[in-house]
C-alpha positions as CSV (number, residue, x, y, z in Angstrom):
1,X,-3.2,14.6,11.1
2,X,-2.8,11.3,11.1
3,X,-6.0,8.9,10.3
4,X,-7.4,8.8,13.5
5,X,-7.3,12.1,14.1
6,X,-7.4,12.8,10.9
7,X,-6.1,16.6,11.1
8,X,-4.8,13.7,12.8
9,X,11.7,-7.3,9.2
10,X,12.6,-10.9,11.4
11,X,16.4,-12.4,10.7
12,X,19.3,-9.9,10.1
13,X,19.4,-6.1,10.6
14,X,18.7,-3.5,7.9
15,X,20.8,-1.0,7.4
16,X,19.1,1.9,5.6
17,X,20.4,4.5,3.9
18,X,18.6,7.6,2.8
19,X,20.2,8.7,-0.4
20,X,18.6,11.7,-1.7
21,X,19.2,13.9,-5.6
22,X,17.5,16.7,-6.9
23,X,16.3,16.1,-10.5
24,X,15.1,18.0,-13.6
25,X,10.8,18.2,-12.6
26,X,11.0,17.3,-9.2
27,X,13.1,15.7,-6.4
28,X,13.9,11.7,-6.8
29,X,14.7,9.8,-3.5
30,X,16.0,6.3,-3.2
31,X,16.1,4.2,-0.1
32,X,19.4,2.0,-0.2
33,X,19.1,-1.0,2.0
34,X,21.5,-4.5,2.6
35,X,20.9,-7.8,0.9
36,X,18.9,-10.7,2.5
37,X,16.0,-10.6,4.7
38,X,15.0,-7.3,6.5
39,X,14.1,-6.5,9.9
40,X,11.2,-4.1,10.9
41,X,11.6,-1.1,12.7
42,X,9.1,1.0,15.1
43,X,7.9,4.4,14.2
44,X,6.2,6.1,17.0
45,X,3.7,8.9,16.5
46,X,4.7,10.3,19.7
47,X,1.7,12.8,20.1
48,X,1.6,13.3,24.0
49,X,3.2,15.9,25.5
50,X,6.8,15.2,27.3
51,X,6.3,12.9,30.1
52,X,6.2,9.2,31.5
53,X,5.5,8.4,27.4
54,X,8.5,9.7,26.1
55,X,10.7,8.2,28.6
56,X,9.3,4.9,27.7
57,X,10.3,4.9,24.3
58,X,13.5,6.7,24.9
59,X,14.6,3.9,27.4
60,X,13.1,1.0,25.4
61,X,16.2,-1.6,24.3
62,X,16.0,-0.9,21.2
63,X,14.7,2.4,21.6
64,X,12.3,2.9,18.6
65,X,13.9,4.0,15.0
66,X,11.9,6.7,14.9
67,X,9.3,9.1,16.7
68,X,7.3,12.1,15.3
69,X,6.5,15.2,17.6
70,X,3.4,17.0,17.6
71,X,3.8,20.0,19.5
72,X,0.3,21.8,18.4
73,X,-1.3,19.2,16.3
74,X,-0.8,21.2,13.5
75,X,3.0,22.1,13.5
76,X,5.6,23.7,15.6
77,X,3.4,26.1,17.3
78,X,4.6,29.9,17.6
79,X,7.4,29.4,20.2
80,X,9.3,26.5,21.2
81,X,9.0,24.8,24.4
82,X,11.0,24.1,27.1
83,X,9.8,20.7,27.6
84,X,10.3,19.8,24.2
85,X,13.6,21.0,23.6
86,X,15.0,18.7,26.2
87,X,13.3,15.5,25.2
88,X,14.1,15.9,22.0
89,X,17.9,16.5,23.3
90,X,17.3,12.8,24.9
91,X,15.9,11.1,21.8
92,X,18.6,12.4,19.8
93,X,21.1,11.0,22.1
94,X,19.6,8.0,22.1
95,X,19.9,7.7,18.2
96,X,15.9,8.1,18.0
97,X,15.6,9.6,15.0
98,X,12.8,12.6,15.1
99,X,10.3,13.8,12.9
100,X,8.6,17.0,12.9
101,X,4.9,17.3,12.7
102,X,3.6,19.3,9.7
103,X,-0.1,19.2,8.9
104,X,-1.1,19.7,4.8
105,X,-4.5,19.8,5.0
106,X,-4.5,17.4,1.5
107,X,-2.7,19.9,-0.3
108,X,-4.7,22.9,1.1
109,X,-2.6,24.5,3.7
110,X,-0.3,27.1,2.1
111,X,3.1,25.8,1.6
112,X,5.0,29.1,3.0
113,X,2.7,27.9,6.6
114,X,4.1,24.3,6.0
115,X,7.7,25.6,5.6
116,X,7.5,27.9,8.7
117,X,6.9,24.8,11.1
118,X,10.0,23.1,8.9
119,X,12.1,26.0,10.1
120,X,10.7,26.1,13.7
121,X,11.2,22.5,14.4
122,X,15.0,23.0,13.1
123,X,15.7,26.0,14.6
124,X,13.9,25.2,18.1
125,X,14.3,21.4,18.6
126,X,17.0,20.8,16.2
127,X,14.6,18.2,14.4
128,X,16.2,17.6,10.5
129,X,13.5,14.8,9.5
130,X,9.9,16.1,8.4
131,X,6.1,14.2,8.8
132,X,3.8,15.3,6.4
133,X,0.1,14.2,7.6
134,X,-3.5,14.6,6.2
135,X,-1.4,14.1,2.5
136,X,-3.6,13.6,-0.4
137,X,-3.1,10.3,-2.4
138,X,-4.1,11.9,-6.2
139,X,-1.8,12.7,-8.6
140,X,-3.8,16.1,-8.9
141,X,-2.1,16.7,-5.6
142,X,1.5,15.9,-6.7
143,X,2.5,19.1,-7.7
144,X,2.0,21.1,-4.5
145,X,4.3,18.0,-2.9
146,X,6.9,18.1,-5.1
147,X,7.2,21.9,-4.8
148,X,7.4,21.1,-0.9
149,X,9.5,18.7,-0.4
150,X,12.1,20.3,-2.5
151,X,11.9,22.8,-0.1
152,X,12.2,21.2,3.0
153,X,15.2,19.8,1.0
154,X,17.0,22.8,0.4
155,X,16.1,24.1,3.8
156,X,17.9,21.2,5.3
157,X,20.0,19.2,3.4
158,X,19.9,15.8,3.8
159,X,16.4,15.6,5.5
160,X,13.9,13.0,5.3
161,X,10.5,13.5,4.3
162,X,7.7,11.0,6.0
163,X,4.2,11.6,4.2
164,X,1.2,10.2,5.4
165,X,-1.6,9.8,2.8
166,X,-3.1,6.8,5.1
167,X,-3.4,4.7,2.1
168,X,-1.7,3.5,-1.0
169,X,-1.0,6.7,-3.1
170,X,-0.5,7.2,-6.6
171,X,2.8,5.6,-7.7
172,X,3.9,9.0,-8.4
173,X,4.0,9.7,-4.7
174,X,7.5,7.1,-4.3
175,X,9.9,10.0,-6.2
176,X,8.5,12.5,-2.9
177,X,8.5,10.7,-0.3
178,X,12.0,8.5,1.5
179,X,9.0,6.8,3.5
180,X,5.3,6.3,2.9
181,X,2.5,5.8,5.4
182,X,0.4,3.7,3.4
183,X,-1.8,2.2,5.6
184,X,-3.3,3.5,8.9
185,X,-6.4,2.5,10.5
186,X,-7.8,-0.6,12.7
187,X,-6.5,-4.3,12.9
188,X,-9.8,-6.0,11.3
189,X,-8.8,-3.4,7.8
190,X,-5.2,-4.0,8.2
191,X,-5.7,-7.7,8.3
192,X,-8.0,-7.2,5.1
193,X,-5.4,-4.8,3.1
194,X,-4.5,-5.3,-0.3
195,X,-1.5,-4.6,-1.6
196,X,-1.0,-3.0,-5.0
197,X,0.8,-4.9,-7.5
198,X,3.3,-1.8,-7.6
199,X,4.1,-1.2,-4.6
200,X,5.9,-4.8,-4.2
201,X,8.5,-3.4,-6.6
202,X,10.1,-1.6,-3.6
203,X,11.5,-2.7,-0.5
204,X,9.7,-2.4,3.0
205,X,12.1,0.6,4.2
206,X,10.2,2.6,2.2
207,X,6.6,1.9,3.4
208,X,5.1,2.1,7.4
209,X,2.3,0.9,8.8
210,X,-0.1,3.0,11.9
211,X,-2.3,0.0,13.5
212,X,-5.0,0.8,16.1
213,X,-7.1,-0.9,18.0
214,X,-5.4,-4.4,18.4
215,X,-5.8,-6.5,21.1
216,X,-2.5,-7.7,22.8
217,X,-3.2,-11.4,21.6
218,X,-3.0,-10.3,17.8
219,X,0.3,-8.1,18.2
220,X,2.3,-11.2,16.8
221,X,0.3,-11.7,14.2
222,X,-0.2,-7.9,13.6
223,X,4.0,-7.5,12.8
224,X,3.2,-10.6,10.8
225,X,1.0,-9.2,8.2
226,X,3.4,-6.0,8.1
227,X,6.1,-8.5,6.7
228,X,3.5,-9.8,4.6
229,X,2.6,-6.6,3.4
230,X,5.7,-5.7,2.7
231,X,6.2,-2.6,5.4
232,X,9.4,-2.2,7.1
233,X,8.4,0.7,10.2
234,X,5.6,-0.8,11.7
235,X,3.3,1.1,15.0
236,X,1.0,-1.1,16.7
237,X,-1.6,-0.1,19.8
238,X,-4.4,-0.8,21.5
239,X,-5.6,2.5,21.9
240,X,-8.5,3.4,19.2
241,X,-10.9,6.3,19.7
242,X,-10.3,10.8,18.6
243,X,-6.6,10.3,18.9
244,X,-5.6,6.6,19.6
245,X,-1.7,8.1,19.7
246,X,-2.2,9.6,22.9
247,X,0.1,7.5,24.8
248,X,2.2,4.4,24.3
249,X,0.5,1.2,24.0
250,X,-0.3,-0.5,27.0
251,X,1.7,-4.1,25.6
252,X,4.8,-1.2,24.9
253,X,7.0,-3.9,26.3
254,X,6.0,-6.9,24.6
255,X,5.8,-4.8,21.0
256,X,9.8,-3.5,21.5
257,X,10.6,-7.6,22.1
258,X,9.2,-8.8,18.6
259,X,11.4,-5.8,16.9
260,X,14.7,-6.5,18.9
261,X,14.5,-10.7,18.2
262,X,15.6,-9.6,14.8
């Protein structure tokens, strides 16, 4: 899950392109992205059930690059859902693009488990793109994500794989993962964060950013340290709490605005 939970770029466009290659020892992934100055997208950890929250984001101008499901907390669930098959129908349409939910329990949760909810959410909600949460930042750890993504790979070609460790990961963790929660947690830690020396070696489509608890004052400035921090999908609320992703921020509105005066 994501932290809270814990089960659970400004000028010209960016144009990303996930180019993925399967190599000798593990799977390699690249993130191909234009020259000049990038814009920041929104990644929405959609984890309320289909509603007045969805709609929001699906009708936002621009809607929001991408959103993550949670149908059980945990995965897929054992059968898909009505509900969720048609919002996911609208998103798509929309060009959201969607991201399944997959709890890993650091490594723990048996990877056969993992790869059921891969083939659910494809299968059920025609959702290509994985999330990974509750991922473990050692390089003890690596191992078990390798052998996973390479799977979720092969079980859908072309897929991108989100992980979440919540923090900075072991460098390692960049040949895994196309993007790379490395930061989620309040404002006051955000606006504290560090950023390793490595990690400025790569370029902000490859790193996102879950902010909770900021007041609508600091929004501004919160998409400001993002840029500083080199992160180019970016999810600010105001919500804190169990599950501060319960529904969309409250300054929804005012958030989509900084994003689209790229």
């Amino acid at each position: 899950m994501l932290a809270a939970r814990r089960r659970l770029a400004p000028r010209r466009r960016l144009t990303v392109a996930l180019v993925i290659a399967l190599a000798a020892g593990g799977v390699v992934t690249g993130v191909l992205i234009s020259s000049g100055p990038t814009c920041q997208q929104a990644l929405i950890p959609a984890y309320f059930y289909p509603g007045a929250g969805w709609s929001e984001a699906i009708g936002s101008k621009p809607p929001p690059r991408i959103m993550i499901m949670d149908v059980t907390s945990s995965g897929a669930g054992p059968a898909p859902d009505r509900n969720y098959q048609a919002v996911t129908r609208r998103a798509r349409a929309a060009g959201i693009m969607l991201a399944g939910y997959a709890d890993t329990d650091y490594g723990r949760r048996p990877i056969a488990a993992v790869e059921a909810d891969i083939r659910h959410y494809k299968s059920w909600y025609g959702v290509s793109d994985i999330f990974l949460d509750r991922v473990s930042s050692s390089p003890s750890a690596l191992a078990y994500y390798r052998k996973l993504s390479a799977g979720i790979r092969q079980a859908i070609p072309g897929s991108a794989v989100i992980l979440n460790p919540g923090d900075y990961p072991a460098p390692s963790y960049m040949s895994v993962g196309d993007i790379v929660v490395t930061f989620e947690g309040s404002y006051a830690q955000f606006a504290a964060l560090s950023v390793p020396r490595w990690a400025k070696a790569y370029p902000p489509a490859r790193f996102a950013a879950l902010v909770y608890g900021a007041p609508a004052t600091l929004l501004p400035e919160a998409f400001n340290a993002a840029r500083r921090r080199n992160v180019g999908y970016v999810y600010v609320t105001g919500h804190s709490g169990a599950n501060p992703y319960g529904s969309m921020p409250g300054y929804w509105a005012g958030e989509d605005s900084i994003i689209a005066s790229c």
